[in-house]
VOPAGU-2260 file (C-alpha; in pm, 1 decimal, decimal comma):
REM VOPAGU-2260
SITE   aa  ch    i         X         Y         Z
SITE  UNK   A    0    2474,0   -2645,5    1619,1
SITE  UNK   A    1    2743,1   -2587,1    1850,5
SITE  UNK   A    2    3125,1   -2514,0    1770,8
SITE  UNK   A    3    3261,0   -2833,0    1911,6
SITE  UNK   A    4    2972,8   -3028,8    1653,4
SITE  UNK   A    5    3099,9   -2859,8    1351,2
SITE  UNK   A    6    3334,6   -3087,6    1113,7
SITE  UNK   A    7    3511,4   -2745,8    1062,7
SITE  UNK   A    8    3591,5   -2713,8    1468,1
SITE  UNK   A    9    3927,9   -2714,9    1593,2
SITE  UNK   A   10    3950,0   -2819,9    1922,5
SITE  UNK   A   11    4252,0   -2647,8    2130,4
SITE  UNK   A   12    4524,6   -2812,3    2270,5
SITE  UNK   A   13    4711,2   -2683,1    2612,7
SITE  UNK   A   14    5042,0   -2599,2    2351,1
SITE  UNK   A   15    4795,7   -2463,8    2122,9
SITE  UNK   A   16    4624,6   -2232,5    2318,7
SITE  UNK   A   17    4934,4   -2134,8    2510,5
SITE  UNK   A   18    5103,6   -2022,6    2203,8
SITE  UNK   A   19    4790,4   -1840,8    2072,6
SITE  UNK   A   20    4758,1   -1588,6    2400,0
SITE  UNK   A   21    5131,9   -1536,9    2352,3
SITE  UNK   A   22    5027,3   -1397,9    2007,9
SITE  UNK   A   23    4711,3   -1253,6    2123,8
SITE  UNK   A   24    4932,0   -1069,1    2439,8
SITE  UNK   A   25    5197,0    -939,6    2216,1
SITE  UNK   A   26    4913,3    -764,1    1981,6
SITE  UNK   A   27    4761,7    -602,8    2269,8
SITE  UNK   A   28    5074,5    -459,1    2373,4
SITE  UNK   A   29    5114,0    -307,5    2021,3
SITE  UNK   A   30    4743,9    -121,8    2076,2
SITE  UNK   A   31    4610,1    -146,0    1735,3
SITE  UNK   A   32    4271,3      -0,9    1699,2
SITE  UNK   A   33    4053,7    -298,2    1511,1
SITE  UNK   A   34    3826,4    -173,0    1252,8
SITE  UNK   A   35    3555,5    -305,0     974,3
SITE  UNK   A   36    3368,1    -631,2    1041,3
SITE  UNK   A   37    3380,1    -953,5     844,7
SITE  UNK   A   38    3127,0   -1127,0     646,1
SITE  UNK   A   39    2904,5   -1304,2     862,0
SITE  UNK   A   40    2914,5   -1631,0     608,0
SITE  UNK   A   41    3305,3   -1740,2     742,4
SITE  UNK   A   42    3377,3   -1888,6     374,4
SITE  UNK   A   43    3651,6   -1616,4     203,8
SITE  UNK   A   44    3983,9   -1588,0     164,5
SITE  UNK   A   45    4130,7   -1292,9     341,5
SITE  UNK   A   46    4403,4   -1109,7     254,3
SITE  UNK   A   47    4707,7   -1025,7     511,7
SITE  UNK   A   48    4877,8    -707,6     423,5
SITE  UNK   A   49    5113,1    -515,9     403,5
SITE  UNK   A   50    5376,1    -757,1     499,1
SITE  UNK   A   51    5725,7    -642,6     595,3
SITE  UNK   A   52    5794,4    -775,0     936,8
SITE  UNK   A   53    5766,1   -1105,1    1158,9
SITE  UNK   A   54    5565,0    -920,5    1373,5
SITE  UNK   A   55    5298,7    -891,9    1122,1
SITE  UNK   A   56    5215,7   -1241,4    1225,9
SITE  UNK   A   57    5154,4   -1247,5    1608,5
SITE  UNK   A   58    4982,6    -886,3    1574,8
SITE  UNK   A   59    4756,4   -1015,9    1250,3
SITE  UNK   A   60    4659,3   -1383,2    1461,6
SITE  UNK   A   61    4544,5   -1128,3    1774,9
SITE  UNK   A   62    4384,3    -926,5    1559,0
SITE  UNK   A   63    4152,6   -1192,4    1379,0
SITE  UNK   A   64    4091,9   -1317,0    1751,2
SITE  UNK   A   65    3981,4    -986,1    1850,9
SITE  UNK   A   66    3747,4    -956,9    1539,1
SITE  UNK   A   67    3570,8   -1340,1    1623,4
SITE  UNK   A   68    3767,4   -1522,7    1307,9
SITE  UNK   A   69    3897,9   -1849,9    1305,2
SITE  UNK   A   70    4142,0   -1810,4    1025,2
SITE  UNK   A   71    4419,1   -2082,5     810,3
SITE  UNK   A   72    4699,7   -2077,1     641,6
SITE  UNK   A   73    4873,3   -2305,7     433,4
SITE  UNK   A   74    5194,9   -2530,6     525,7
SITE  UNK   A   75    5400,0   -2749,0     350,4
SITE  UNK   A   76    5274,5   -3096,3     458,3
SITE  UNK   A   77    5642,3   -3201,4     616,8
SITE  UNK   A   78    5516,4   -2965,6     908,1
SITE  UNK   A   79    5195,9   -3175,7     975,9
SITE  UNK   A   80    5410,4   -3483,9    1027,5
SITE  UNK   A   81    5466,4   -3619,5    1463,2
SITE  UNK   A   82    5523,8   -3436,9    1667,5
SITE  UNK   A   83    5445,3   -3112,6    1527,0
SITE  UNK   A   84    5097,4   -3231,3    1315,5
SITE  UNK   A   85    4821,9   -3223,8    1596,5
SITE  UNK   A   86    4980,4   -2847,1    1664,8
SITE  UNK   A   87    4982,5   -2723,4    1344,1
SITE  UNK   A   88    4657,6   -2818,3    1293,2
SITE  UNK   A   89    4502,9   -2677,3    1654,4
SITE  UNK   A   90    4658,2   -2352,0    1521,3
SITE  UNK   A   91    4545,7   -2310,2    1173,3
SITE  UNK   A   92    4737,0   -2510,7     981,6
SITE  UNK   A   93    4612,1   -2642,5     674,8
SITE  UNK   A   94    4863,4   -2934,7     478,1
SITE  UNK   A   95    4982,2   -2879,0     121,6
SITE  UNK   A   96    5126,4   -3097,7    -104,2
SITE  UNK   A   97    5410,0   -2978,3    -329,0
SITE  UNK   A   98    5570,3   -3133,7    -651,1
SITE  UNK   A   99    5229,0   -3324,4    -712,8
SITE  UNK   A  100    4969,7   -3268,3    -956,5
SITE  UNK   A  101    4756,0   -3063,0    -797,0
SITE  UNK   A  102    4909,0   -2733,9    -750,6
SITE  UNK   A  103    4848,3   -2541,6    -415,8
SITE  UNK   A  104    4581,3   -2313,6    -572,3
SITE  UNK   A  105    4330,5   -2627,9    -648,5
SITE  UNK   A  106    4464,8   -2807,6    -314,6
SITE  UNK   A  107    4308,4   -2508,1    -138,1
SITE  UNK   A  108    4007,7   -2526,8    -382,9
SITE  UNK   A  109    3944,7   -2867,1    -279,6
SITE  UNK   A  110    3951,0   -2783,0      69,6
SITE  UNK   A  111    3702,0   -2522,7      64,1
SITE  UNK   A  112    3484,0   -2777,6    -122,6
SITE  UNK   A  113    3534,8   -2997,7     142,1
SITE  UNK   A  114    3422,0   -2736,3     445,9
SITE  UNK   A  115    3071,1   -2559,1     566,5
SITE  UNK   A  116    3331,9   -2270,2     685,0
SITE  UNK   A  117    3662,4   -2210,1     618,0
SITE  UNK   A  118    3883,7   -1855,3     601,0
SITE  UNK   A  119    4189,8   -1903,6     446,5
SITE  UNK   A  120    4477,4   -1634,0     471,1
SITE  UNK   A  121    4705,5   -1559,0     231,0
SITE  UNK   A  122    5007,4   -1297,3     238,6
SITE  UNK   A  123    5005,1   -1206,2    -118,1
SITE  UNK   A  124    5319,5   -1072,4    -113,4
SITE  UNK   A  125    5486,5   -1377,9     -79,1
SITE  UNK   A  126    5778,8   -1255,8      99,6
SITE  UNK   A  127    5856,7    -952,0     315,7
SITE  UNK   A  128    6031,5    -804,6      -5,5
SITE  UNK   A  129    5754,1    -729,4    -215,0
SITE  UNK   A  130    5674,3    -338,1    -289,3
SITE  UNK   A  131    5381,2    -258,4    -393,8
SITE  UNK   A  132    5017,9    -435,3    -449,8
SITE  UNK   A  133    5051,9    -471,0    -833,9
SITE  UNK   A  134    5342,7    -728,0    -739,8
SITE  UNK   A  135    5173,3    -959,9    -537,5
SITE  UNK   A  136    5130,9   -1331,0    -640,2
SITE  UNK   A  137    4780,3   -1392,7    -792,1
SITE  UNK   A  138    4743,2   -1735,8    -637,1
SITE  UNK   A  139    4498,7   -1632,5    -319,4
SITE  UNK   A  140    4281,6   -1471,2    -634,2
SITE  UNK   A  141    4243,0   -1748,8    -813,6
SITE  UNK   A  142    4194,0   -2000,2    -564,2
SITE  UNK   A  143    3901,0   -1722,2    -444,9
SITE  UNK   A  144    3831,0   -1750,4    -762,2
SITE  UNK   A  145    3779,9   -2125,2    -826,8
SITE  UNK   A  146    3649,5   -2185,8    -503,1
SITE  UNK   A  147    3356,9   -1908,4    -564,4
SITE  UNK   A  148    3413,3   -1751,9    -237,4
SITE  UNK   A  149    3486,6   -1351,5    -160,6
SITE  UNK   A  150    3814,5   -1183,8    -102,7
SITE  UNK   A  151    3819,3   -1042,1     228,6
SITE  UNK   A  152    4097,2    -717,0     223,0
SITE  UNK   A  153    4294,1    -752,6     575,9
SITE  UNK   A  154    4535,1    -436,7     691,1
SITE  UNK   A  155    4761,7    -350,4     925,4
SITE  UNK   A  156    4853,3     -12,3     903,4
SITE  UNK   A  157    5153,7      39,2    1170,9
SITE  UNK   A  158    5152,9     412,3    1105,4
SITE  UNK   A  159    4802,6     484,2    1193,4
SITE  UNK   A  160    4781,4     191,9    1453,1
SITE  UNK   A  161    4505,0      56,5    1292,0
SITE  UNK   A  162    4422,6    -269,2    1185,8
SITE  UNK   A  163    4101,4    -474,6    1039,4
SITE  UNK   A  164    3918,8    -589,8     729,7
SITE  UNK   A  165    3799,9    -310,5     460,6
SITE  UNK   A  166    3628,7    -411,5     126,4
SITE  UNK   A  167    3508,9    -750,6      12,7
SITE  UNK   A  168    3570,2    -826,9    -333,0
SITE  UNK   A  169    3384,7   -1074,5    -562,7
SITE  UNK   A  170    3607,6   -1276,3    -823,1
SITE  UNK   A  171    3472,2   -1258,5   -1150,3
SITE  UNK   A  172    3774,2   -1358,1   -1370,1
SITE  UNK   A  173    3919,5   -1004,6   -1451,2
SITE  UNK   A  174    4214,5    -976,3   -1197,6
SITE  UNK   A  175    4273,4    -640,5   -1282,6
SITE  UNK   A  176    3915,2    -489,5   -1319,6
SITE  UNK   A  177    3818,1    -709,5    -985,7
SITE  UNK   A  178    4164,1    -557,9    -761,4
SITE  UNK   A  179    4168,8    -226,4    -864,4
SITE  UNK   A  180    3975,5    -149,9    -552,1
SITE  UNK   A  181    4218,8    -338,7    -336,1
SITE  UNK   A  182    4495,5    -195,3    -473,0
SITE  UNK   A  183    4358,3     206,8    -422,1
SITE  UNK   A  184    4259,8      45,3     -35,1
SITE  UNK   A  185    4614,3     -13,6      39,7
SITE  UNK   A  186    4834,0     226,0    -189,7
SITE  UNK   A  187    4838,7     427,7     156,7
SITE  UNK   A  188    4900,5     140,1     439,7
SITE  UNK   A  189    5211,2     144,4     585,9
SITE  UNK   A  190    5381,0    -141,4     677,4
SITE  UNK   A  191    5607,2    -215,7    1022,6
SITE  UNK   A  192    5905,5    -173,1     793,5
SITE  UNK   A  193    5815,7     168,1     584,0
SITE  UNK   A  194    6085,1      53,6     305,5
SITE  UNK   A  195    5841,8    -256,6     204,4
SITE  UNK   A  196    5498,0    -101,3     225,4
């Protein structure tokens, strides 16, 4: 099948692909070295981290370009409204609902339901002042969880110039037991700001 029949396809916009080679350029000119290789089956969640600068953004979306991913992320659905909507979605954006019933974990759950291939990226972090790994928010685990799809563990590592995917982790209910691994992958990234690694 090609990747204009999928139901999954995105097809790219002039603004759209515009902004992307902006991003794409300005992660070249940082000269990260990409390293690891995804799963081949593009259903996961994958994590972005560390996260302690708005540059992690236009060096992470060159850096899943570079490794062949066509990654999400979630946005509050007052984004997806004209004349920003068709945008948002050309780039990744995926709609969520706040203040409803369905939280943003089983909104997300849904939408891998709904989707032969989706990779959804979360900054578990939540914001740029987070510290360590045993802070993060647990939602991109347990939508990984519910959705029965792997966590993928992204990295940028600023003082190494390095940047990729490293292990794959399988949700089995036991947060702690199942991140342990994650959390000895990154206890030596460094972030773009060392303060927040």
């Amino acid at each position: 099948m090609d990747a204009t029949d999928r139901p999954d396809a995105r097809p790219m916009g002039l603004l759209a692909r515009f902004v992307l080679g902006i991003l794409h350029f300005i992660y070249r000119c940082h000269k990260f070295t990409a390293i690891g290789t995804p799963p081949a089956e593009r259903r996961f969640v994958i994590i972005a981290a560390p996260h302690t600068s708005n540059w992690d953004f236009p060096n992470y979306v060159g850096l899943t370009h570079e490794l062949g991913l066509d990654t999400h992320f979630m946005a509050k659905d007052s984004l997806f409204k004209w004349p920003m909507g068709k945008f948002m979605r050309q780039v990744g954006g995926v709609p969520v609902q706040r203040g409803i019933k369905r939280d943003m974990v089983q909104q997300m759950i849904d939408e891998f339901a709904r989707r032969t291939e989706f990779v959804l990226t979360v900054a578990p972090e939540g914001t740029r002042g987070m510290k360590t790994a045993q802070e993060w928010r647990t939602g991109f685990y347990r939508i990984a969880h519910g959705a029965g799809v792997p966590i993928v563990c992204g990295f940028m590592d600023y003082k190494r110039r390095r940047a990729g995917v490293g292990p794959v982790i399988v949700p089995t209910g036991d947060y702690d037991a199942d991140m342990a691994p994650a959390f000895a992958f990154y206890r030596d990234m460094l972030g773009k700001r060392t303060g927040n690694s």
